[in-house]
NUNU-77402 format. One record per residue: residue in one letter; x, y, z of N, C-alpha, C, O, CB in turn. Coordinates in steps of 0.02 Angstrom, whole numbers, plus 50000, padded with zeros to 5 digits. Glycine has a CB too. Layout:
AXYZXYZXYZXYZXYZ ...
This chain:
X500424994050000500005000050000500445006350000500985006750029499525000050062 X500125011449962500415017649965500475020150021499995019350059500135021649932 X501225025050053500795028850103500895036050079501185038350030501015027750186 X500415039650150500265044250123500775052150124500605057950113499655044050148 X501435049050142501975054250159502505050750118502405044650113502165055550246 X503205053550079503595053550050504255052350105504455058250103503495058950010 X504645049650142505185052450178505645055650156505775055850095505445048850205 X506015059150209506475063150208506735060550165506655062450108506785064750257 X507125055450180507835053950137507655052650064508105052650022508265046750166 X507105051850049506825048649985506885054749940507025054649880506035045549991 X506745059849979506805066149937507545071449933507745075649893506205070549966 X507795068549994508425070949968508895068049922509235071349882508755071950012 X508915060949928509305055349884509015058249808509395057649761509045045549906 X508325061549795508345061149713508155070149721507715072449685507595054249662 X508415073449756508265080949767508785083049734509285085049764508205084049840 X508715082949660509155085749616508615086849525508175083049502509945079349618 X508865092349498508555093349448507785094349442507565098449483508745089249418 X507395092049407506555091049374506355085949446505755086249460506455085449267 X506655082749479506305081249539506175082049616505855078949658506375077849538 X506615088749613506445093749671505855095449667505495093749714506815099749674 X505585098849619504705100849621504395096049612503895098149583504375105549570 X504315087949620503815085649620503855078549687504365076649715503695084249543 X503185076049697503495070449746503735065049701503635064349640502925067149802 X504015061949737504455055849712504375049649740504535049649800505125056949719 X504105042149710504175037149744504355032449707504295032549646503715035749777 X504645027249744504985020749720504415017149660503865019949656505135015049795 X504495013849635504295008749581504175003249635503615001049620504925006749517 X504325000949672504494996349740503554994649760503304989049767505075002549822 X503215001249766502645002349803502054999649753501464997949763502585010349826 X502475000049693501744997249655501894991049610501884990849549501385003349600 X502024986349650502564979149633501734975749602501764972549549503134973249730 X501144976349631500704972549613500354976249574499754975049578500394969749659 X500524980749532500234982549472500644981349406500464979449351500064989249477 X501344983149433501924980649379502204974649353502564974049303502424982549395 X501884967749412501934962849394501214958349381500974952949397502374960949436 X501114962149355500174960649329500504959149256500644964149223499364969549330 X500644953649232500684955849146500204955249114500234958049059501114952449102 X499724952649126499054953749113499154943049064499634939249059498854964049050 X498274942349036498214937549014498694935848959499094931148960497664937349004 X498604939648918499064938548862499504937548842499614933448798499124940248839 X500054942348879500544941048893500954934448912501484932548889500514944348922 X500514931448964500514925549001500684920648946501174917148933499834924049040 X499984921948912499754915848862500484915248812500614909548796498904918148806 X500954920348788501194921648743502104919148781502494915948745500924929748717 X502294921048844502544918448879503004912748872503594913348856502194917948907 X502644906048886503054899948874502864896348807502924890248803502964894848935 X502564901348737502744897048679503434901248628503844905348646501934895948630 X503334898248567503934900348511503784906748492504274909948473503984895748442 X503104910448490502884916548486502934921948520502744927648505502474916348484 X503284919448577503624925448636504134931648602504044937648604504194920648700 X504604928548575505114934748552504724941448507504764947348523505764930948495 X504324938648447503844943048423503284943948459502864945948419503664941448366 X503074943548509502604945948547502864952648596502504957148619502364939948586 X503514951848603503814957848643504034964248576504154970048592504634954548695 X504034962448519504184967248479503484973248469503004970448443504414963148411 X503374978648480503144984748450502734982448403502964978448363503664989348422 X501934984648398501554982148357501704984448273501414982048225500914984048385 X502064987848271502194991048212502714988848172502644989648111502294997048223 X503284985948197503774983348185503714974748175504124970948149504164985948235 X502814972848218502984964748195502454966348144502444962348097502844956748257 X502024970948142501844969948063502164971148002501864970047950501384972748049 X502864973948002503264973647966503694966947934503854965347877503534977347992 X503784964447984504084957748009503494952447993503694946647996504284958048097 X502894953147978502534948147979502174948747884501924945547838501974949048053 X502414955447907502284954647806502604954847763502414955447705501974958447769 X503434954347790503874950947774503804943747744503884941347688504174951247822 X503614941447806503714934347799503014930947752502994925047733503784931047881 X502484936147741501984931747700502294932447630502314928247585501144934547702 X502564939747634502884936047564503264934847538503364936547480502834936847527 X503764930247585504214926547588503604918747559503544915147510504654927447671 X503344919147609502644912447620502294912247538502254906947508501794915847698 X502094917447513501924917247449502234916247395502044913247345501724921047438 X502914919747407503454918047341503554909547366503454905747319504414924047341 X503644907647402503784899147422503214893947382503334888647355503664897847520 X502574897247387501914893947386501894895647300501594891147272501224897547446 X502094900047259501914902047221502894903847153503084908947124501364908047264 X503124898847155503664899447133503874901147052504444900547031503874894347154 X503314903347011502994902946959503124911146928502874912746874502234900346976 X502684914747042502604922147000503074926047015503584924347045501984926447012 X502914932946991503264937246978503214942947046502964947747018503044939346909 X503294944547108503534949447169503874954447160504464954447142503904946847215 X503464960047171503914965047167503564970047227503004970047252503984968047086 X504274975247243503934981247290503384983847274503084981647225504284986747297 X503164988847308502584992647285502835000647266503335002547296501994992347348 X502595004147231502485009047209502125015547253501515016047257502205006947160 X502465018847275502225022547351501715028947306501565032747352503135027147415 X501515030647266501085035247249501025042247265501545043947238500665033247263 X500805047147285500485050647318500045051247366499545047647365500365052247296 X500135055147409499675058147477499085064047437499235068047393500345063347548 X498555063547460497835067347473498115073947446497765076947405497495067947563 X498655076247462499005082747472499455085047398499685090547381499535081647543 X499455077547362500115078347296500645076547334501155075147303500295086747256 X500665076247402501335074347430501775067847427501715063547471501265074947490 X502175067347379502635059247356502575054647442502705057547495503865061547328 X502425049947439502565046347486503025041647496503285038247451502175044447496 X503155041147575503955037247555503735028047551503135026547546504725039147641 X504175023447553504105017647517503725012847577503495007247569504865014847486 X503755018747665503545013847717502825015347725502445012647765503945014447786 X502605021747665501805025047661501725020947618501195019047643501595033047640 X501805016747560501395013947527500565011747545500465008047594501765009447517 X500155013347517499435008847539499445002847522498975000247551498785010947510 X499854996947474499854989247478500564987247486500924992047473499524985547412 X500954980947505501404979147528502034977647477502634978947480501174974647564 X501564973447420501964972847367501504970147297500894970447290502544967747390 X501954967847253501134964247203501494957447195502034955147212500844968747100 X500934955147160501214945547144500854944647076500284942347073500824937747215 X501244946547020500834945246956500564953546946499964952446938500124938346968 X500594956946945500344964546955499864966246986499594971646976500204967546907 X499584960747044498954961947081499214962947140499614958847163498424956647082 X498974971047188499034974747238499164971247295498604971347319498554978347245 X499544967747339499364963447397499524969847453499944974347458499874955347405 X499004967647489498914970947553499004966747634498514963147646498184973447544 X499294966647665499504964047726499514964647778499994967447805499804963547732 X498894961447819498564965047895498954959347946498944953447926497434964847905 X499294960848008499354955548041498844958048124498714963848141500284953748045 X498684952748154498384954048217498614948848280498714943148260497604953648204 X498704949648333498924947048402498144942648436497674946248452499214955148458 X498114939148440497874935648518497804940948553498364942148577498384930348560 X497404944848570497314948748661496604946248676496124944748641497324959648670 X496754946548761496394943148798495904951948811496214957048827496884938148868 X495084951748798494914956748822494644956548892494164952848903494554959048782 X494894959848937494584957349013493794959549020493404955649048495054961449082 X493564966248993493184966848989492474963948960491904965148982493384969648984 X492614960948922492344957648865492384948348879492024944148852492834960648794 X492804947448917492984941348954493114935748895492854930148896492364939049009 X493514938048846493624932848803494314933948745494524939648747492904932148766 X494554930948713495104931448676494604934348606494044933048585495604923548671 X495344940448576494764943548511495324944948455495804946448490494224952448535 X495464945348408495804948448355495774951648313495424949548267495954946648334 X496104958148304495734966148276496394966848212496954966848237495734975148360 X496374967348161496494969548108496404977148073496004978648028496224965648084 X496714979948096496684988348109496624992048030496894989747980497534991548154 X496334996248031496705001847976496914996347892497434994247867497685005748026 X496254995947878495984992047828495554995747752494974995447731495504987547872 X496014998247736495585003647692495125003347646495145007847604495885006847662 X494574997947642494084995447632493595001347599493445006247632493904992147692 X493365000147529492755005447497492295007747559491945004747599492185001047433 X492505016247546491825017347593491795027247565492175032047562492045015047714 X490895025347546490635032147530490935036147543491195035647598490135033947550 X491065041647509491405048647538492075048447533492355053447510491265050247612 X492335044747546493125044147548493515038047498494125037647499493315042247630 X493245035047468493635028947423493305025947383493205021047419493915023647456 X492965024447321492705019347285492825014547289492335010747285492715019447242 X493595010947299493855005547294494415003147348494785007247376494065005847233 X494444998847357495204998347387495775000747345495765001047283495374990947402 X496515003347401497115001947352497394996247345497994996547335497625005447363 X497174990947347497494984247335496854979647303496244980647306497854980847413 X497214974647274496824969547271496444963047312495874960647317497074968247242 X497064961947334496854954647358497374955747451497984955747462497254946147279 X497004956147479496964956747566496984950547593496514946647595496274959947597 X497984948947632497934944747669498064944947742498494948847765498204941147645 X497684940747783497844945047859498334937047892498394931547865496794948047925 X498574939247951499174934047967498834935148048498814939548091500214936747945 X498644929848041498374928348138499004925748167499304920648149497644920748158 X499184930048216499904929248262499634924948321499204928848341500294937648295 X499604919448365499574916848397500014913648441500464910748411499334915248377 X500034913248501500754910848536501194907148523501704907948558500734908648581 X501224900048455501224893348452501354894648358501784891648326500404889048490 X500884899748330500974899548249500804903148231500524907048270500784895648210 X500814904948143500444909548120499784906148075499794900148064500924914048082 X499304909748054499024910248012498934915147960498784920947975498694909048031 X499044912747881499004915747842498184914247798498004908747776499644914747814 X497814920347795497124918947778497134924447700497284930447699496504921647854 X496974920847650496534928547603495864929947630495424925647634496334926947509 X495804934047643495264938447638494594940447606494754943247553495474941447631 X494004940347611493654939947578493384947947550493044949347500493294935547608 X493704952747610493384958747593492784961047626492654967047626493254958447533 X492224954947666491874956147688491754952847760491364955247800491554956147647 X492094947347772491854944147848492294948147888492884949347876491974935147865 X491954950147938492154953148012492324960647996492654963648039492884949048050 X492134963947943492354969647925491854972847985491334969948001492274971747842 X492064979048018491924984948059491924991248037492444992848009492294985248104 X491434996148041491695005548010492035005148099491805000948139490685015147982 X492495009448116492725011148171492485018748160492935022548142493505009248183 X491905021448167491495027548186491755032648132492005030848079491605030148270 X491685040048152491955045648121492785042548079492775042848018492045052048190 X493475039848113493865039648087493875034048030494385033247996494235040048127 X493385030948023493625025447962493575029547903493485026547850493105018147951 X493615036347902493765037647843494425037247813494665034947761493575042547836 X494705041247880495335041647872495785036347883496365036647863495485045847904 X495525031047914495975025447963495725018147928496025012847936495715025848063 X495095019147886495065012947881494505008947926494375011147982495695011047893 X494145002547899493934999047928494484992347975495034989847964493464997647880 X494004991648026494294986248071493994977748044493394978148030494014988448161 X494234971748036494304965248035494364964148114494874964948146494924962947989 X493534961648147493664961248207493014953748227492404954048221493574969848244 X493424947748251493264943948273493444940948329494034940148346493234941948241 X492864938648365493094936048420492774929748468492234926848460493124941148451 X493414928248533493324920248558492484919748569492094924148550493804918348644 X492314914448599491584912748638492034916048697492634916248707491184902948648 X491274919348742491414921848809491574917948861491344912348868490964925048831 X491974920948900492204915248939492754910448947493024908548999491864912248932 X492884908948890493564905148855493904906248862494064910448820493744904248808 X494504904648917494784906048945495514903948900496014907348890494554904049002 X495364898448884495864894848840496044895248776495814891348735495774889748839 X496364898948765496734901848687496824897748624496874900648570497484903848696 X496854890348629496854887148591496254884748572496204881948517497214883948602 X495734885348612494934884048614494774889148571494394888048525494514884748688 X495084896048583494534903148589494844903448477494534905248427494964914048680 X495664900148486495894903548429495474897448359495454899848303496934903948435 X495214891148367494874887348351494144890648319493884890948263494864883348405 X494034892048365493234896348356493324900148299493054898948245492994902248421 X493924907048318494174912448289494144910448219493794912448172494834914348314 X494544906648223494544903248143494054901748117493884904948068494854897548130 X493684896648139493004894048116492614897248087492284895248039492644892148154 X492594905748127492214910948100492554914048037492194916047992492084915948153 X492984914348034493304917147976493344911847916493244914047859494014919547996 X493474905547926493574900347876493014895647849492984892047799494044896347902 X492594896847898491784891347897491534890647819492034890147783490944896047948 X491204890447799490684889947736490194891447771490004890047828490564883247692 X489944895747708489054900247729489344907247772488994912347772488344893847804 X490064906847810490064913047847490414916947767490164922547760490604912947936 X490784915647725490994919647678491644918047644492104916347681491024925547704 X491734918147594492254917347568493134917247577493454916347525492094920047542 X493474918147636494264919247649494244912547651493804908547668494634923747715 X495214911947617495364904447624496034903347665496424908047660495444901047550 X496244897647707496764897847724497494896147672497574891647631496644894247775 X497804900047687498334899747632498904895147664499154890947627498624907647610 X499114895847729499644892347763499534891247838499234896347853500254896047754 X499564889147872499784887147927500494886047969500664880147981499534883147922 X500884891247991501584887548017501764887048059501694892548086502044888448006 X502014883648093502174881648182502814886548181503294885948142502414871348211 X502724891848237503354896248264503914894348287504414897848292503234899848309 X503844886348312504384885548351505134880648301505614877748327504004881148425 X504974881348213505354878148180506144880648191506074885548227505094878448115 X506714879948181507244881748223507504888948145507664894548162507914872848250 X507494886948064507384888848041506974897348028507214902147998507344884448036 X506474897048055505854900348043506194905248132506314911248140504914893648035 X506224901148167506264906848231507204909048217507434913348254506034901948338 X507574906548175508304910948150508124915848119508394921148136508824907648103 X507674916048067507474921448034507134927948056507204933648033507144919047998 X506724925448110506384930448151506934935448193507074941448185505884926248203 X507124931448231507724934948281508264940448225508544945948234508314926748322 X508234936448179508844942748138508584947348103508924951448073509374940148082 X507654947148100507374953048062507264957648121507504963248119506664951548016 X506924955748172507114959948247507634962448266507584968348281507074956848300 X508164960048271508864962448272508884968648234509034974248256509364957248242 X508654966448150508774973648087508434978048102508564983348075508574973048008 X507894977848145507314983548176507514985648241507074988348275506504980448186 X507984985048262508064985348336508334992548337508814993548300508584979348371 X508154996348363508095003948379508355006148439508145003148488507445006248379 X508775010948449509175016448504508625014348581508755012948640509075027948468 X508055015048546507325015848584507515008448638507545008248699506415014948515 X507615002448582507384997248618508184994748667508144990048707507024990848557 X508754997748659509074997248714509134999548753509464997248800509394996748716 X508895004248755508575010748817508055007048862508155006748923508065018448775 X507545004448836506975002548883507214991948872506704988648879505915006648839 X507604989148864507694984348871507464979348946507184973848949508264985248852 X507734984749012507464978649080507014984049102506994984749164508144975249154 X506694987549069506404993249113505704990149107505424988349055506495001949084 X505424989849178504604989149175504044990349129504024995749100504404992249214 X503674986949121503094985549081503334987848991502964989248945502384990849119 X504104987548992504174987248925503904981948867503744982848809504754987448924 X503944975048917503524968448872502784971148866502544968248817503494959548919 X502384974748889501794973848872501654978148815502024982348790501394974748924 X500874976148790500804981448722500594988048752500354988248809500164978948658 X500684993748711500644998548738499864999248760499705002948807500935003248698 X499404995648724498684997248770498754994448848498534997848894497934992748730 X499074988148860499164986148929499674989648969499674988949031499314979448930 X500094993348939500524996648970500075004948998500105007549053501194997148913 X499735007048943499185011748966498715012049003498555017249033498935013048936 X498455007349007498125001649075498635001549155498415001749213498184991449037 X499025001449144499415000849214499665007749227499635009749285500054995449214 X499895011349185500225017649207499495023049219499505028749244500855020649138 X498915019249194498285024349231498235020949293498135025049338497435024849191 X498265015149315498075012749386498745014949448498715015049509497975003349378 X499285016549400499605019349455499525025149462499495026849521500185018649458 X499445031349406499235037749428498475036849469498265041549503499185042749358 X498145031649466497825034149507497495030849572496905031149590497485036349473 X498155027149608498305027149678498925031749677499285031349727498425019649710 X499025034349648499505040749659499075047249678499285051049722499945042449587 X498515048549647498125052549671497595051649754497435054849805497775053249611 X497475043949716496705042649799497015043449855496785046749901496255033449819 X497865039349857498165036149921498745041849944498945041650002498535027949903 X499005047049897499425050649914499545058049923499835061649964499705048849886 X498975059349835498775065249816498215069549866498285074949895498515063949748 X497705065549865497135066349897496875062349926496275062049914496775068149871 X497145057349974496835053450008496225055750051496085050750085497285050850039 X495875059750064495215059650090494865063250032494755069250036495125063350164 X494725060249987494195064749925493945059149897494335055249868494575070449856 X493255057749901493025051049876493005051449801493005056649767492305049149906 X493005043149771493265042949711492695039049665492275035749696493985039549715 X492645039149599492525034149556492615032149510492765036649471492245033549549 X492625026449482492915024249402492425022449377492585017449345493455018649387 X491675023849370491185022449336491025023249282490695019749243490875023649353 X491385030749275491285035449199491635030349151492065026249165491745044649194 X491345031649092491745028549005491925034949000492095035348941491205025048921 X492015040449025492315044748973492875046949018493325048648981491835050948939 X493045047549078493465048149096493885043149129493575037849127493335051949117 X494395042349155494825037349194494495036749244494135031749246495525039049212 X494485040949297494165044749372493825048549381493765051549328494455047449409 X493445051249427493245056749455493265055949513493135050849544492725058949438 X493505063349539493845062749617493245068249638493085073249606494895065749633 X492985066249693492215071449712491905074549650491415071249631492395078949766 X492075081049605491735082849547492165084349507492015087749458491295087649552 X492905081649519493085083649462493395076249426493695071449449493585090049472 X493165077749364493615071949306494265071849282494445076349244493365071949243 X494495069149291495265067449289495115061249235494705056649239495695065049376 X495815063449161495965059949132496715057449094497095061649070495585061249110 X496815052749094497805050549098497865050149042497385047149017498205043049133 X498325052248999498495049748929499405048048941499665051548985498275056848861 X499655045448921500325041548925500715042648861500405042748808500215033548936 X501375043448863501805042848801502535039948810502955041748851501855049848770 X502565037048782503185032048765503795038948734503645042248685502885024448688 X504425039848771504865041648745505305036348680505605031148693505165043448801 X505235038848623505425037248548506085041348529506265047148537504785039348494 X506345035548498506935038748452506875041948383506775037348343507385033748439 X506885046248360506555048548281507215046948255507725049848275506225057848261 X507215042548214507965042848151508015050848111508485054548094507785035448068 X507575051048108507425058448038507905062348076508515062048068506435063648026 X507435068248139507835072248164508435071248206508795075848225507515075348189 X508525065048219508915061248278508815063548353509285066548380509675061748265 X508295062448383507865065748433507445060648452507125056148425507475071848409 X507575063648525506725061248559506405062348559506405068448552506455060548600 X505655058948563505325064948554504605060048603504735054648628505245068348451 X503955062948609503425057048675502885063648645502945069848645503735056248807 X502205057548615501825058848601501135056648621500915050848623501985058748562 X500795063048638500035060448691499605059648632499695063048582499595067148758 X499055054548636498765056448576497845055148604497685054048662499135050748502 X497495055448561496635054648587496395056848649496165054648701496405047548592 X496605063748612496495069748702495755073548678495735076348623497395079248718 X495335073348709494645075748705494395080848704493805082748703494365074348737 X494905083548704494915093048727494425095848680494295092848627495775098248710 X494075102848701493675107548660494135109948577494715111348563493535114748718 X493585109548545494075110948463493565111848425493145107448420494595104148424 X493485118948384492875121448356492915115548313493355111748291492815129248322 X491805116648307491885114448268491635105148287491225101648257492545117348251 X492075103548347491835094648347491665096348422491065096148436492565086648329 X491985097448459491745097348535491755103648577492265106648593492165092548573 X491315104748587491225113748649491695114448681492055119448684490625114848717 X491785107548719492205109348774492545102448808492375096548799491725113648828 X493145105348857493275097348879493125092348894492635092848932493455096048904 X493325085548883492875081348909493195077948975493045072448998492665076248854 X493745083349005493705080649062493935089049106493975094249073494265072849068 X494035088849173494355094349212495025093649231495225098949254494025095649270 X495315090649230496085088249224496305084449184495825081049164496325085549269 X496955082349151497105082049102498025079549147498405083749171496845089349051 X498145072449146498725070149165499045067249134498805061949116498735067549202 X499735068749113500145069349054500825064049084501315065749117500355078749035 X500655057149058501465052149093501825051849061501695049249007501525044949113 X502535054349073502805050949018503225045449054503535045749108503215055848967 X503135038648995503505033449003504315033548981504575033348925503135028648969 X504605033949047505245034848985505715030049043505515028849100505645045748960 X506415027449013506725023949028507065022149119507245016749143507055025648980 X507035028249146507165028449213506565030249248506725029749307507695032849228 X505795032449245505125030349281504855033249227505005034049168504885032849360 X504215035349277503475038649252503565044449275503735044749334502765035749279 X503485050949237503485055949268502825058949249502615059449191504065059649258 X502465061249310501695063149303501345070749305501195072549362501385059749358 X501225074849256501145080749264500405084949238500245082249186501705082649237 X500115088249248499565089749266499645095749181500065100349179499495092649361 X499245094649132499215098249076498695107549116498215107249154498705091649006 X499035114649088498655119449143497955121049100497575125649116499155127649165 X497845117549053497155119149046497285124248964497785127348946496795123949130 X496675123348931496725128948885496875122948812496745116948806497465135848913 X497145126648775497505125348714498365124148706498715122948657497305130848676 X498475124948761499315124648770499585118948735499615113748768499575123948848 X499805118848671500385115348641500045108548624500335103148629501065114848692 X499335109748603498905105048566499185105848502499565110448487498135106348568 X498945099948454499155100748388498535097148353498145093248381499905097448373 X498505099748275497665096748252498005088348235498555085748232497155102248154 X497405086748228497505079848202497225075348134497125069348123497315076548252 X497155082148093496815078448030496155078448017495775083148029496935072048029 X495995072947993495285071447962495205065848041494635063848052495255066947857 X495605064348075495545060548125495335064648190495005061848233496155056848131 X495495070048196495315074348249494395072748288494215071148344495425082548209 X494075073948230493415072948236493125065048290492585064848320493205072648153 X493515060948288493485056448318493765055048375493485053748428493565053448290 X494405055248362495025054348432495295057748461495705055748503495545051848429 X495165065048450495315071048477496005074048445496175073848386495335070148553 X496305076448492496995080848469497505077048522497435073548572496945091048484 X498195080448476498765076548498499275082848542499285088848530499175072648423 X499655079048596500225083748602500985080348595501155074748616500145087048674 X501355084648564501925083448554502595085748594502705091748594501915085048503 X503105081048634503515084248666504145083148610504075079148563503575081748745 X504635086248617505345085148577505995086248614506105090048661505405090148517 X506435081648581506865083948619507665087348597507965082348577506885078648658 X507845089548594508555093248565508595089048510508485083148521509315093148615 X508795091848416509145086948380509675082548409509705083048470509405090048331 X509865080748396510385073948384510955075348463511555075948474510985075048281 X510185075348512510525073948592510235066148592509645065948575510155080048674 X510515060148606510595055248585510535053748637510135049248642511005053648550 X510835056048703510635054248782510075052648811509825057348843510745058448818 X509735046848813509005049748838508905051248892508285051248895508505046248832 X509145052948952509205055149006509245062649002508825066149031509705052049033 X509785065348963509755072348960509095075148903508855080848904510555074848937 X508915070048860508305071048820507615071848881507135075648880508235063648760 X507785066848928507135066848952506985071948986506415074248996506995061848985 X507775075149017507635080949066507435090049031507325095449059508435081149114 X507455088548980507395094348924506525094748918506175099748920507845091748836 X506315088048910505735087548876505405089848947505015094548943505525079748837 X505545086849022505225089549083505245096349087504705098949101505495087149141 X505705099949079505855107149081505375113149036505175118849050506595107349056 X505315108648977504935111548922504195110848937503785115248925505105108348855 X504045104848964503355103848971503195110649032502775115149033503175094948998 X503685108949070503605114549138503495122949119503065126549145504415114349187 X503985125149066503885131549040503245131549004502945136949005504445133748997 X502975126648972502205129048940501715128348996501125128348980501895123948871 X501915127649086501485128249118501185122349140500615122849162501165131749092 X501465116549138501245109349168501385109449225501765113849246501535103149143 X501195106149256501325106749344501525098349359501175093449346500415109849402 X502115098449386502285090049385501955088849459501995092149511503295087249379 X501665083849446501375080349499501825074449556501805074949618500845076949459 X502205069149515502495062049558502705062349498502455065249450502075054749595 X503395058049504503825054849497503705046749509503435045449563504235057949531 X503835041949475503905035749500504565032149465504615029949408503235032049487 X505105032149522505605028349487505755020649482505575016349522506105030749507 X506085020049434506245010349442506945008849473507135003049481506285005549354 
């Protein structure tokens, strides 16, 4: 349990720099939130699918559509593979070769390449798999797809699956942004199902059945071939980023960043009930906010300190902030506004002062997920320690008020 005083020595031992003005506590105190890895994790744990399960969702769909068409040129030794052709942006703006809208072609037909994870939804009490940002015909914004033929790669602890696509089973609009973002491919376990190999059975069934719709399975491959997991490890390796030796033993780095966002709100907020304000009654009832502490709403948004290759910089970005913005919303949708950043030596927690301060628009996406904030950190200071203490300083001059500290 938290308590509700800081000691002396605790504050003199780190009473230097950006953590003189704020309280400060050990990582120590919240051992049973940090060693929560949650279901999935678990599940992913003791099979061959572990190493790519700790990789960045962005980087194993790179890595995973890699390998389909690796999987297709194998299956298909006949045709003809080539890159894709990056086009233009909305704007006339050339796009670079990692903007492409399809992956590559096979015979001159567009292939497109979705991969999705096993997560366990707690809420929902069942295993589900979401296929993101699917740019699927839709009124107003697209006649057609940019690709042809859509294959998605079910990542599972144990193997992959490689499926074509039909174009239409499990398709989702994800609200206002599927214009911009795309439809979601979203199916999921029976409730309850606790068991991943049960839930991923089903999963399939629904996607592969007859009468549910047309996708076919293209491959099936067990992760744990000695082959197949050499190849993996050295495309991870080629992706391996400044970023990922920085946060290598640092807490809740294995989890995905939604479960990692999940824990760094449950610690801000026994950082607030048990330390901040321990006599102000509380609740987590609201969907729209994290908390509310007596009448006011309190809401956490989190950012991962990143390495940018471009500028050679750090840089930690908040994003799906609810704030007032002519036009889509009057006004805030919460009364506080708590800004973490995750970065390699703790959580540092600071209180956004309200207003428009150092919001940025967000597109044709704004309308949905709100607005973003951006911190940066010196070009090509490469330190992330002295990056991180720049970015605290800066946040502080636009008027943030640091709240706690939590170190590891």
């Amino acid at each position: 349990m938290l308590q509700p005083r800081v000691s002396a020595a605790t504050l003199i031992a780190c009473a230097f720099g950006w953590q003189l003005r704020c309280l400060v506590l050990s990582a120590s105190r919240f051992q049973h939130i940090l060693n929560d890895p949650g279901q999935t994790s678990e599940a992913y744990a003791g099979h061959a699918g572990r190493a790519l399960s700790l990789v960045c969702s962005k980087r194993r769909g790179t890595i995973l559509s890699d390998f389909c068409k690796k999987e297709l040129a194998r299956l298909n030794p006949g045709s003809k593979i080539e890159g894709p052709t990056p086009g233009n942006r909305c704007n006339g703006a050339r796009r670079s070769a990692s903007q492409a809208e399809y992956d590559f072609s096979m015979d001159g037909a567009k292939i497109r390449c979705k991969s999705a994870q096993m997560s366990w939804k707690r809420r929902e009490n069942r295993w589900v798999v979401n296929f993101r940002s699917v740019k699927l015909p839709w009124p107003g914004f697209r006649d057609q797809a940019p690709f042809d033929h859509l294959y998605l790669i079910l990542f599972s602890p144990d193997s992959l699956h490689i499926i074509k696509h039909d174009l239409r089973t499990g398709v989702y609009s994800v609200g206002k942004s599927t214009g911009s973002e795309g439809h979601s491919i979203h199916v999921r376990g029976p409730p309850g199902q606790k068991c991943w190999q049960t839930a991923r059975s089903q999963i399939l069934q629904k996607l592969l059945a007859p009468g549910h719709g047309h996708c076919k399975l293209v491959a099936h491959i067990d992760l744990s071939g000695a082959e197949l997991r050499s190849w993996v490890a050295q495309r991870i390796q080629e992706l391996t980023k400044l970023q990922d030796h920085a946060y290598k033993a640092v807490p809740l780095n294995h989890m995905s960043p939604q479960l990692r966002g999940l824990r760094i709100e449950e610690i801000a907020f026994e950082v607030d009930r048990q330390v901040l304000h321990p006599g102000c009654s509380y609740s987590r009832a609201s969907s729209k906010v994290d908390w509310v502490r007596g009448d006011v709403r309190v809401e956490v948004k989190h950012g991962q300190m990143r390495f940018n290759q471009g500028p050679r910089r750090w840089e930690c970005s908040f994003s799906n902030i609810q704030c007032a913005s002519g036009g889509v919303r009057a006004c805030d949708m919460f009364d506080e506004l708590w800004l973490a950043i995750y970065s390699p030596f703790g959580i540092h927690i600071l209180k956004h002062p309200g207003g428009k301060i150092r919001f940025s628009l967000n597109g044709l996406k704004e309308q949905a997920v709100g607005k973003q904030l951006h911190v940066l950190g010196g070009r090509n200071v490469l330190d992330v320690r002295k990056a991180q203490d720049e970015m605290l300083k800066k946040m502080e001059a636009w008027g943030c008020q640091p709240l706690a500290t939590i170190l590891w």
